[in-house]
ZANU-404475 format. One record per residue (C-alpha): residue number from 0; residue in one letter; x, y, z. Coordinates in Angstrom, 2 decimals. Example, Ala and Ser with C-alpha at 12.3 -4.5 7.8 and 13.67 -1.06 7.14 Angstrom:
<rs>
+-----+---+---------+---------+---------+
:   k : r :       X :       Y :       Z :
+-----+---+---------+---------+---------+
:   0 : a :   12.30 :   -4.50 :    7.80 :
:   1 : s :   13.67 :   -1.06 :    7.14 :
+-----+---+---------+---------+---------+
</rs>
This chain:
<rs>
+-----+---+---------+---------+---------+
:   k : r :       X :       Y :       Z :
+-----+---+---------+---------+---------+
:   0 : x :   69.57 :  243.38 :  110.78 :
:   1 : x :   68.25 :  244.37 :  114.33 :
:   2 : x :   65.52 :  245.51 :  112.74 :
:   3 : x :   64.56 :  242.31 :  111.20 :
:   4 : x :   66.00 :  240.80 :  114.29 :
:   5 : x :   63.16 :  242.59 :  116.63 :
:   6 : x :   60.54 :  241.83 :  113.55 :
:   7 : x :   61.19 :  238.35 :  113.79 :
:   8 : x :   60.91 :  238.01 :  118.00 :
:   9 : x :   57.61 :  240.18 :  117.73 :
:  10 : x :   56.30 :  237.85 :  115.36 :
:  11 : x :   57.16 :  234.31 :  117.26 :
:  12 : x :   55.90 :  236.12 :  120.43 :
:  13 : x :   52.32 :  237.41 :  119.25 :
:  14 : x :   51.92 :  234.45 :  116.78 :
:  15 : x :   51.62 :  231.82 :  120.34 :
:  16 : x :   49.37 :  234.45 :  122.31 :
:  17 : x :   46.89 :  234.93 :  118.90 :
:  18 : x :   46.61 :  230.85 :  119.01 :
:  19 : x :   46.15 :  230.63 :  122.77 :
:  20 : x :   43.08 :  233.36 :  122.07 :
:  21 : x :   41.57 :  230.99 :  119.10 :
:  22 : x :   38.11 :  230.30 :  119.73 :
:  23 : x :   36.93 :  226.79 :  119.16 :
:  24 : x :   32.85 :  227.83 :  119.22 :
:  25 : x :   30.71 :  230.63 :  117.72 :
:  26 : x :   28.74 :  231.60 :  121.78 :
:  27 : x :   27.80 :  235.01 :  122.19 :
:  28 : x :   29.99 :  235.18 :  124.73 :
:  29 : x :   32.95 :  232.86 :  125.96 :
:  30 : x :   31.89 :  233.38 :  129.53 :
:  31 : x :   30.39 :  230.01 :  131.12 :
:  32 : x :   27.62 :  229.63 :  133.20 :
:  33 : x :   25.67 :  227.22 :  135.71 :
:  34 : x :   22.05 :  227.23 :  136.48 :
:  35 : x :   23.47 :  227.83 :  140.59 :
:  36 : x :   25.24 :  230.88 :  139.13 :
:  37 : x :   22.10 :  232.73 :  137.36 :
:  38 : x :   20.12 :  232.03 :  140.25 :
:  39 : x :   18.08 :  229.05 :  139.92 :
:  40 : x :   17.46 :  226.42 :  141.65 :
:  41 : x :   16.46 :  222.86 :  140.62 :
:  42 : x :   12.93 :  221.84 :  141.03 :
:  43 : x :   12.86 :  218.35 :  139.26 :
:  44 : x :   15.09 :  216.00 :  137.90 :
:  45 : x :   15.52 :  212.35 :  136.27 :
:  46 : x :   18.70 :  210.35 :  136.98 :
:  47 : x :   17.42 :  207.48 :  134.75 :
:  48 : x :   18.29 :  205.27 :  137.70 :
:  49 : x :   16.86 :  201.58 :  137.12 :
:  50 : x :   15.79 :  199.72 :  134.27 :
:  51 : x :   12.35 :  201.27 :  132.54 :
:  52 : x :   11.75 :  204.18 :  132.33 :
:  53 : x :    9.92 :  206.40 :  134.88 :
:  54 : x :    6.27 :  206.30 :  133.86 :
:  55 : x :    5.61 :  208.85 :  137.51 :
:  56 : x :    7.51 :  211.33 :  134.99 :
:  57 : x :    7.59 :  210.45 :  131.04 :
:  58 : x :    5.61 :  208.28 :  128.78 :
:  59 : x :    5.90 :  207.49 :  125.27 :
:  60 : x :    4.90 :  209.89 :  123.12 :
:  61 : x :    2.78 :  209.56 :  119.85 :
:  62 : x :    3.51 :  205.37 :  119.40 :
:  63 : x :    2.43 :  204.40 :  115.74 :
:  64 : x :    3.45 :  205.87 :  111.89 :
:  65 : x :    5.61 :  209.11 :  111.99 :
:  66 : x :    6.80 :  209.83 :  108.07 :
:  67 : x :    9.03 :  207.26 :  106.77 :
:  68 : x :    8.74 :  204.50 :  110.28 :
:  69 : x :    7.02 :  204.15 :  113.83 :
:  70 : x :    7.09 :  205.06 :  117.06 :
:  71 : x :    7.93 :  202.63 :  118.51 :
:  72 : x :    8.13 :  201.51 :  122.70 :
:  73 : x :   10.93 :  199.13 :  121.54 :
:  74 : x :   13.24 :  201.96 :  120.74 :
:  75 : x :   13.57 :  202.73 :  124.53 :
:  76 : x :   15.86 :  201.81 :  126.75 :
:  77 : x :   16.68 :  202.92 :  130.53 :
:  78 : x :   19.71 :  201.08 :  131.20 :
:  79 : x :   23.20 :  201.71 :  133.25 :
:  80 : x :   21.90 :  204.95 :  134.53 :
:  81 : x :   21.19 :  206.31 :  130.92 :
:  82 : x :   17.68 :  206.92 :  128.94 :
:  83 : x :   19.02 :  205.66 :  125.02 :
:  84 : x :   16.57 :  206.49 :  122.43 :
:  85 : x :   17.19 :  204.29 :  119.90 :
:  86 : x :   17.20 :  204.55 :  115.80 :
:  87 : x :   16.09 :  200.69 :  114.84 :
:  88 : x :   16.01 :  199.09 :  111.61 :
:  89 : x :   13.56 :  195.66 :  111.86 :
:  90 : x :   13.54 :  194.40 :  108.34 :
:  91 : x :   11.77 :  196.78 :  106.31 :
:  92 : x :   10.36 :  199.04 :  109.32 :
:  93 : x :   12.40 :  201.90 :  110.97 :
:  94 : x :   11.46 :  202.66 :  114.11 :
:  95 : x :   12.17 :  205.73 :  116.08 :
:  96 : x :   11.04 :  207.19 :  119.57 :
:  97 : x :   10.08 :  210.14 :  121.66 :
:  98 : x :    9.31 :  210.63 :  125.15 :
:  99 : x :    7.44 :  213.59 :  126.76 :
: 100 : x :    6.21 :  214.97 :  129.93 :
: 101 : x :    2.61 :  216.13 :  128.93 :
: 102 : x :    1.10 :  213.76 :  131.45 :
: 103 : x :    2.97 :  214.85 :  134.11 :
: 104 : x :    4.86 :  217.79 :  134.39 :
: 105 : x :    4.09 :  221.30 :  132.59 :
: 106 : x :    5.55 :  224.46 :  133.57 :
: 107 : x :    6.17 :  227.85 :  132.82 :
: 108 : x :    9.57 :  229.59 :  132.53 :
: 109 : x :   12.81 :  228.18 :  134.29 :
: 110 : x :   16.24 :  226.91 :  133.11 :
: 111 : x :   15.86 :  223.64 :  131.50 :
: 112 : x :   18.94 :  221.41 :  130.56 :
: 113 : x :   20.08 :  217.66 :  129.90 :
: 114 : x :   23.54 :  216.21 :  129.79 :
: 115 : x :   23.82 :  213.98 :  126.53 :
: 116 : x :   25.67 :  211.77 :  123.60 :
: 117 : x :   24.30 :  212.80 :  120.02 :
: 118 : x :   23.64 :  209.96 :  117.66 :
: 119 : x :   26.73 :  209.39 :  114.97 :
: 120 : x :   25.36 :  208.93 :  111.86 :
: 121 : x :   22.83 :  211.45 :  109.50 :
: 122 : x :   19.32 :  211.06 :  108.26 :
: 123 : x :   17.54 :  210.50 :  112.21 :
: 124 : x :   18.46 :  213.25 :  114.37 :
: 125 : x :   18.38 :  213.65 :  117.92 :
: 126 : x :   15.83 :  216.34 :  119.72 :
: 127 : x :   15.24 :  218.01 :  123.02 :
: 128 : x :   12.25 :  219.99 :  123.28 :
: 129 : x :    9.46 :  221.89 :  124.73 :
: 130 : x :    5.67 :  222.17 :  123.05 :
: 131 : x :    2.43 :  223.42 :  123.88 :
: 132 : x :   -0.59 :  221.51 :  124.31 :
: 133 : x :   -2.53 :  224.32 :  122.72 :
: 134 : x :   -0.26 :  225.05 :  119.91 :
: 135 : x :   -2.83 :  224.69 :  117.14 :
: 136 : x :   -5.37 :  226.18 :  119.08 :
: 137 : x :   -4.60 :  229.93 :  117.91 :
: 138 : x :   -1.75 :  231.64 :  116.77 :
: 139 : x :   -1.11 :  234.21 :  119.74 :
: 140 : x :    2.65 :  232.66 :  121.66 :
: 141 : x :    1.68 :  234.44 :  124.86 :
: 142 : x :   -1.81 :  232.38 :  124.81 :
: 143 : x :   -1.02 :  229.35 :  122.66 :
: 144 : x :    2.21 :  228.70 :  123.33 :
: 145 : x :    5.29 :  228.23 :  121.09 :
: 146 : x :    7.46 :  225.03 :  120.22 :
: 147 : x :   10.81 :  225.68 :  121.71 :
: 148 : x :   13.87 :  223.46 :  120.01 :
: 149 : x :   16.53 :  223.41 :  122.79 :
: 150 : x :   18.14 :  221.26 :  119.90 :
: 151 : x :   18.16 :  219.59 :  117.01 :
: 152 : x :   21.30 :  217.59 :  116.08 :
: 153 : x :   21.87 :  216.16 :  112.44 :
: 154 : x :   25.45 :  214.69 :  112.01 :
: 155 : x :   26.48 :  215.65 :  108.48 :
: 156 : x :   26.83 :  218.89 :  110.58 :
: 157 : x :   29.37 :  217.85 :  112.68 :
: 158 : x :   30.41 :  220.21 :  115.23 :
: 159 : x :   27.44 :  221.85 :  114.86 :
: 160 : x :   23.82 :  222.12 :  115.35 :
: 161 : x :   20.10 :  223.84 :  115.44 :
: 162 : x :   17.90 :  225.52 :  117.72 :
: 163 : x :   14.59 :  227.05 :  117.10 :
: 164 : x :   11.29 :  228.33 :  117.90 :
: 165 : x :    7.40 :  227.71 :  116.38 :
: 166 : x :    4.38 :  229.08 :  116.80 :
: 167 : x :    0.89 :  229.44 :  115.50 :
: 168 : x :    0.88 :  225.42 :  113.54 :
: 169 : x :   -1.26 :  225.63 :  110.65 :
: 170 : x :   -1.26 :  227.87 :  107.45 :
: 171 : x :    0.36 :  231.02 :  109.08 :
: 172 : x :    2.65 :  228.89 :  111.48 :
: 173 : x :    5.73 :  231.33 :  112.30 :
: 174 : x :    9.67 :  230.34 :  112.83 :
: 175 : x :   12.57 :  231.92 :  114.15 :
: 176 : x :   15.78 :  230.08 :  112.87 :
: 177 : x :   17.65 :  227.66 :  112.43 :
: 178 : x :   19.86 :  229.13 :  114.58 :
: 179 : x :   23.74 :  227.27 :  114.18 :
: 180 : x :   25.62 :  226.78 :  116.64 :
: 181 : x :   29.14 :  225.55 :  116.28 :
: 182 : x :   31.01 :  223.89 :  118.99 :
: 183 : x :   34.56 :  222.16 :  118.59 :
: 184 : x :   34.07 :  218.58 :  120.23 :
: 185 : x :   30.26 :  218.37 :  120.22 :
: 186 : x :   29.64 :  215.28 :  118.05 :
: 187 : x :   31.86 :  213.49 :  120.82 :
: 188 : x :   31.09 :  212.43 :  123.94 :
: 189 : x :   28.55 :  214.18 :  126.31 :
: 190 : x :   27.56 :  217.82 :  126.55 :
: 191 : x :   24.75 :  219.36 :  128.30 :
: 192 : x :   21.96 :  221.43 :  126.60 :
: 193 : x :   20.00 :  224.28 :  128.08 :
: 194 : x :   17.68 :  226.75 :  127.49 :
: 195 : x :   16.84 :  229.48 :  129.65 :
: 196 : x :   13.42 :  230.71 :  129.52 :
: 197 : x :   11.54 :  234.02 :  130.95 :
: 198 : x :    9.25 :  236.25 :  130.11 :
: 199 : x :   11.25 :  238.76 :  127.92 :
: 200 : x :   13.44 :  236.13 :  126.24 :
: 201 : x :   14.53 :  232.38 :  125.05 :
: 202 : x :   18.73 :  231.85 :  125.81 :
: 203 : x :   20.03 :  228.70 :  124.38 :
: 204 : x :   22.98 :  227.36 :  125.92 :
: 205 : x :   25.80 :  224.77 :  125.48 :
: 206 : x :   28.24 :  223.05 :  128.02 :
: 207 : x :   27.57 :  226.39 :  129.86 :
: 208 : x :   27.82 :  228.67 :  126.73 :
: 209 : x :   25.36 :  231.08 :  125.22 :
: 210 : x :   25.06 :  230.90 :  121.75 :
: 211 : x :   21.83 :  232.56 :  120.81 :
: 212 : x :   19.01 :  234.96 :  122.29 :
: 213 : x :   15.61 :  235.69 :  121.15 :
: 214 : x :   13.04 :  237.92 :  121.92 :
: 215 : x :   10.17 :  236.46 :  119.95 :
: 216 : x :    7.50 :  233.97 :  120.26 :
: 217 : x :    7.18 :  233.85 :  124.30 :
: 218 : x :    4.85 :  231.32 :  125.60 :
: 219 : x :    3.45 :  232.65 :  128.64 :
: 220 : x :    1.25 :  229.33 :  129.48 :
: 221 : x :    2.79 :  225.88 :  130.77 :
: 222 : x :    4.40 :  223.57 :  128.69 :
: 223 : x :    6.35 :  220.27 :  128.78 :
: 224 : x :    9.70 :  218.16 :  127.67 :
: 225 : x :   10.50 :  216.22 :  124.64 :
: 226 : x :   13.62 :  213.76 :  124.43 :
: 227 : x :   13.50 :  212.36 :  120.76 :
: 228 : x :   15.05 :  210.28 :  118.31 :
: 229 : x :   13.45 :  211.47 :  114.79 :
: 230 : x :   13.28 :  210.03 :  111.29 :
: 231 : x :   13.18 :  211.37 :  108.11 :
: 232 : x :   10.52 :  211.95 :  106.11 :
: 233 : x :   12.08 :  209.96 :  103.06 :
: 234 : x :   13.65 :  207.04 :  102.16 :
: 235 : x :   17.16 :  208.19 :  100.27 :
: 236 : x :   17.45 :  210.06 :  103.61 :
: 237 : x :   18.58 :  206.81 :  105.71 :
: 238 : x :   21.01 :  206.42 :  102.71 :
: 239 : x :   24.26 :  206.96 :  105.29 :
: 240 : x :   22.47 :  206.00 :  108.73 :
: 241 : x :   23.80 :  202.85 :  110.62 :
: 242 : x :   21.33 :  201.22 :  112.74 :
: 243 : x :   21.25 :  201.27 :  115.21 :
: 244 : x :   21.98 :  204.42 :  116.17 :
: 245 : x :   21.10 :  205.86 :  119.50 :
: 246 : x :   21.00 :  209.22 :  121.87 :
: 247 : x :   22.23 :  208.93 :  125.32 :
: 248 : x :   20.50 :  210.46 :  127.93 :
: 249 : x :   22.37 :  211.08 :  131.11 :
: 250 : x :   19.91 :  212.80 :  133.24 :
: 251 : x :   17.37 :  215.59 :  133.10 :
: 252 : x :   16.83 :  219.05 :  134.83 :
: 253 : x :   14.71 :  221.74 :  135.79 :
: 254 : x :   15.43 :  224.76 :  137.64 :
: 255 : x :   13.34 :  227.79 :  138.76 :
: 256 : x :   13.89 :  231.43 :  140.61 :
: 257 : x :   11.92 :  230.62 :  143.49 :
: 258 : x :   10.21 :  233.43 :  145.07 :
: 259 : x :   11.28 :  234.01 :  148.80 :
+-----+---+---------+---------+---------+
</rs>
């Protein structure tokens, strides 16, 4: 019996210290960071302060058909501090939106992050990411660049969602991913998304986490940021969407490792 009594303690002791240790993501490691703490420093921002949206920083990007709707200006909002990229249904149209910074802002390497609400329902799917302006140009990264997916979010996945990387568009276009990542709370509320980007590597980050790392691909040329709201290239894909659906933009930020 005091045997079985000491089995029994053992077990209701280690059983509360194995749950305390349960890890509610899938990071590479469970150590959190800040942009401050790996040495960077921010070099641009947007608060979405006002009530349009900042045309000194963004403009709309690629207005007209995009596979099963439009592009569409009407889809954007700044309001209350927030850019919302809407998901619209008008009748028999469904309009999405994107806004970029290819008029105004390209850079090279940095740490780039937004705080943000996902939409809620599946078929349009939010975005945050960086392209090349000479993408199709060639199919060297290091001269052409390389589409960078800081995320992509479809619902149906819950928790969870994509990152990856493109290069080379056209016949022998190259991908890395979809990389998952899988993060207990993240179809709730707002999170911030970051990817940190140098010359030996692409780090993609969550609410401070790393999830994934990747060697290949690396742009070494300037290129800029895409917020988007995306539809679906077919029509039984809106099947379970409510419109309107929308992505919540808190703010926007760079950072650099400025040389002394």
């Amino acid at each position: 019996m005091k045997i079985l009594f000491i089995a029994l303690v053992t077990i209701i002791l280690v059983i509360p210290a194995f749950a305390q240790k349960k890890i509610s993501n899938n990071a590479m490691s469970q150590k959190r960071i800040t942009p401050k703490s790996m040495g960077y420093k921010l070099v641009w921002d947007d608060q979405f302060n006002g009530h349009q949206l900042d045309t000194s920083k963004w403009n709309i990007r690629h207005i007209g058909p995009v596979r099963i709707g439009y592009n569409s200006p009407e889809a954007v909002k700044v309001e209350d501090g927030y850019l919302k990229l809407y998901a619209l249904q008008k009748g028999d149209s469904i309009l999405g939106c994107a806004v970029g910074t290819a008029d105004h802002f390209l850079t090279k390497y940095g740490y780039f992050e937004c705080r943000a609400q996902l939409q809620e329902s599946s078929g349009v799917w939010a975005a945050f990411w960086i392209q090349s302006l000479k993408i199709a140009e060639g199919e060297d990264p290091s001269l052409f660049g390389t589409e960078i997916d800081i995320f992509e979010y479809f619902a149906a996945m819950g928790d969870s969602m994509t990152h990856a990387i493109h290069w080379a568009y056209g016949p022998n276009m190259h991908t890395i991913g979809a990389m998952k990542s899988h993060l207990k709370g993240l179809s709730k509320g707002f999170h911030t998304f970051g990817l940190e980007w140098t010359p030996e590597k692409y780090s993609f980050f969550i609410d401070g986490y790393k999830f994934h790392e990747q060697t290949q691909g690396i742009s070494n040329i300037e290129e800029y940021m895409i917020l988007s709201m995306e539809l679906p290239p077919k029509r039984e894909d809106i099947a379970k969407t409510i419109f309107p659906d929308v992505f919540i933009v808190d703010w926007v930020k760079v950072y650099k490792k400025l040389r002394p």
